[in-house]
C-alpha positions in Angstrom: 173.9 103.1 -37.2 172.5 102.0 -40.7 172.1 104.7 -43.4 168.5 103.6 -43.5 168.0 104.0 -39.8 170.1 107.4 -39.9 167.6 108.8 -42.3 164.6 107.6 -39.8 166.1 109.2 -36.5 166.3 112.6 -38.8 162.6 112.2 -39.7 161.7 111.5 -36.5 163.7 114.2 -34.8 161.9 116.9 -37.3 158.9 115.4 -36.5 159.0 115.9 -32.6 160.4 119.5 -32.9 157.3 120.3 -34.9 155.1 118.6 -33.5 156.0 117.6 -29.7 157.2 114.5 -28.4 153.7 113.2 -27.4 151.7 114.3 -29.8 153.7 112.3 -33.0 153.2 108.6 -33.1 155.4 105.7 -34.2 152.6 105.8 -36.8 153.2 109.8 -37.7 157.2 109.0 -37.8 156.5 105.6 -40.5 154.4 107.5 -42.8 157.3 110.2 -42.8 159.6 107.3 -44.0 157.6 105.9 -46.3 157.5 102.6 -43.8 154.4 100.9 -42.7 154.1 101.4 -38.7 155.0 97.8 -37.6 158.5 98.1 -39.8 159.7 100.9 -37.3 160.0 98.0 -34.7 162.8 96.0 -36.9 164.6 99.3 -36.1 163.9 100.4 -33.1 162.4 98.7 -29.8 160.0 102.5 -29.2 159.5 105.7 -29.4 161.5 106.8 -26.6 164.3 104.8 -28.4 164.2 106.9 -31.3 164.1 110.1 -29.1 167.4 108.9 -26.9 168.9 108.3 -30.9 168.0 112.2 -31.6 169.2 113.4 -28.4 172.3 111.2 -27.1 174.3 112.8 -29.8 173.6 116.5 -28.7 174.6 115.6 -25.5 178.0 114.0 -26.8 178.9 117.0 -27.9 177.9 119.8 -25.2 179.2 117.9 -22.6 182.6 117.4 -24.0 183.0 121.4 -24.7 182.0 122.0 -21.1 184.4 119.6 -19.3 187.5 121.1 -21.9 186.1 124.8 -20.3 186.6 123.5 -17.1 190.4 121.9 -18.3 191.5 125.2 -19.1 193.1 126.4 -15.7 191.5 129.9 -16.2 189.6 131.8 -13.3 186.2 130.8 -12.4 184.5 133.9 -14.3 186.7 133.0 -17.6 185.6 129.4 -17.4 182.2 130.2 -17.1 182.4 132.7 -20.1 184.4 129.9 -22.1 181.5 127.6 -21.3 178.4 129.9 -22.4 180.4 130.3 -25.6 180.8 126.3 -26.2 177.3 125.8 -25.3 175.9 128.5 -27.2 177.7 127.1 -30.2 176.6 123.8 -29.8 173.4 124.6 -29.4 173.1 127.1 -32.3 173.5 123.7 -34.3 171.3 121.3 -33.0 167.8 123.7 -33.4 165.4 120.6 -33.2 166.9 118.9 -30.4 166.9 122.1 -28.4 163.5 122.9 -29.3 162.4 118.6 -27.9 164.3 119.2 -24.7 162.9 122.8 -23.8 159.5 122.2 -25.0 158.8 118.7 -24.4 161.1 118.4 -20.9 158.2 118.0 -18.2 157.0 115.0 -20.1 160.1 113.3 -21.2 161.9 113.8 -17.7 159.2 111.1 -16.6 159.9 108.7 -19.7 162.1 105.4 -17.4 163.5 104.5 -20.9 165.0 108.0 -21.1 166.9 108.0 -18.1 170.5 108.3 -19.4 168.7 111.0 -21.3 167.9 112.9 -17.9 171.3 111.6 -16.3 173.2 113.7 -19.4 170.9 117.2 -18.8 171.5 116.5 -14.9 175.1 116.5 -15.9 175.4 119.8 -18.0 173.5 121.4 -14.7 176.1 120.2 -12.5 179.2 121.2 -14.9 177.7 125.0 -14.7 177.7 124.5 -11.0 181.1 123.7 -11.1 181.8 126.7 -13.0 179.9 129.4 -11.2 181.4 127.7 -7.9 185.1 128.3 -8.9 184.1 131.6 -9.8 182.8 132.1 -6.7 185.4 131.0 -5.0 188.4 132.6 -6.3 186.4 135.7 -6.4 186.0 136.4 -10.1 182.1 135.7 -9.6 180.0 137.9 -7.0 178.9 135.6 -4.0 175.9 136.9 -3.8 174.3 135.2 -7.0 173.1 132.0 -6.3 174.4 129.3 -7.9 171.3 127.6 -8.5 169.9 130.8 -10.0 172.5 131.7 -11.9 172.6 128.2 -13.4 168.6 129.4 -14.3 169.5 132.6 -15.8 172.1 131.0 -17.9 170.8 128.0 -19.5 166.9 129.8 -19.6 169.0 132.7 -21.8 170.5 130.5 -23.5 167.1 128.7 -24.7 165.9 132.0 -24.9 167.9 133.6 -27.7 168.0 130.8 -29.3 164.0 129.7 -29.7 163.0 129.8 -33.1 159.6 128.0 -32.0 158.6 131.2 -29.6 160.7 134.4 -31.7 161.1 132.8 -35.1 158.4 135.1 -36.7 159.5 138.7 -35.3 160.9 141.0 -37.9 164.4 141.3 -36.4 165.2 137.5 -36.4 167.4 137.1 -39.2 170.0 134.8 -39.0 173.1 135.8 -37.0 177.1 134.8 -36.6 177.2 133.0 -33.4 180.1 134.5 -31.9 178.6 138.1 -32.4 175.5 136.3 -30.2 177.3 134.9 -27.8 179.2 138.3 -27.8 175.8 139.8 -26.7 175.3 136.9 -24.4 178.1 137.3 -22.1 177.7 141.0 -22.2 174.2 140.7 -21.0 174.9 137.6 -18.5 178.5 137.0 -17.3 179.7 140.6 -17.2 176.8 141.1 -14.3 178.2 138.1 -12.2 181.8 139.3 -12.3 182.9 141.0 -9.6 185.7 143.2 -11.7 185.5 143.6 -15.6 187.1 141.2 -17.6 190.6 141.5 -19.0 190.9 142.8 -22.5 
């Protein structure tokens, strides 16, 4: 991608973590740049274009960490702990895109040019699945969570501590070390799905 172009896909990504997807216009993202609107379409073919541009990346690098969490031969429990911490992480780094895809899903789920988009979230469901299911199965996660839920609890967490949109004006939101939140994470979340504590 083109320096030029680079520096547009940022604008643009700011622009739909402000303001929401649908309500910023190719019109909104070309005053941004300092382009007239029509320009935008020697870049880019739409809107949803630029969009799959902001978000393909994030995706490139969540999925990754959660694959190498299921590579690393531990129990079920410790792979799904090993994943909320590699997710968490990633996340922590990518505010704006997390803010688009939590906010802004309902709408952008319906989006046909954003169906690899949709393909990549429906795969980052499926590799907790995985996880909780090993867990499940070799008895280091309770069977009486379901998976389905706990995938819920998890990833809605996740968003949760995270959203800067929804908690970013409390008093007690100052910036924090990620491994100390994901500390508090898998405190709150995995140690209530284990079925015996974890191993110091």
């Amino acid at each position: 991608m083109s320096t030029r172009r680079a520096e547009i896909v940022d604008v643009a990504k700011d622009l739909f973590a402000a303001r929401g997807y649908a309500a910023t216009s190719m019109r909104d993202i070309a005053l941004a740049s300092d382009l007239l609107a029509g320009s935008l379409y020697s870049h880019f073919r739409s809107k949803a274009h630029i969009l799959e541009l902001v978000l393909l990346p994030f995706f490139d690098q969540l999925i990754p960490g959660q694959r190498a969490a299921l590579e690393a031969g531990s129990t079920g429990a410790e792979e799904v702990e090993d994943m909320l911490r590699r997710v968490l992480a990633v996340c922590a780094a990518h505010d704006a895109e997390l803010t688009i895809l939590h906010y802004d899903w309902a709408h952008l789920a319906e989006i046909d040019e954003l169906a690899e988009v949709v393909a990549r979230s429906s795969e980052t469901l499926e590799l907790w699945e995985q996880a909780l299911a090993r867990g499940q199965a070799d008895g280091s996660l309770r069977s009486e969570v379901g998976i389905p839920t706990a995938v819920r609890i998890i990833t809605s967490s996740i968003h949760g501590v995270l959203d800067r949109r929804r908690f970013g004006t409390l008093a007690d939101d100052a910036p924090r070390d990620v491994d100390a939140l994901a500390d508090e994470v898998v405190a709150s979340l995995v140690s209530g799905l284990r079925t015996t504590p974890a191993r110091v």
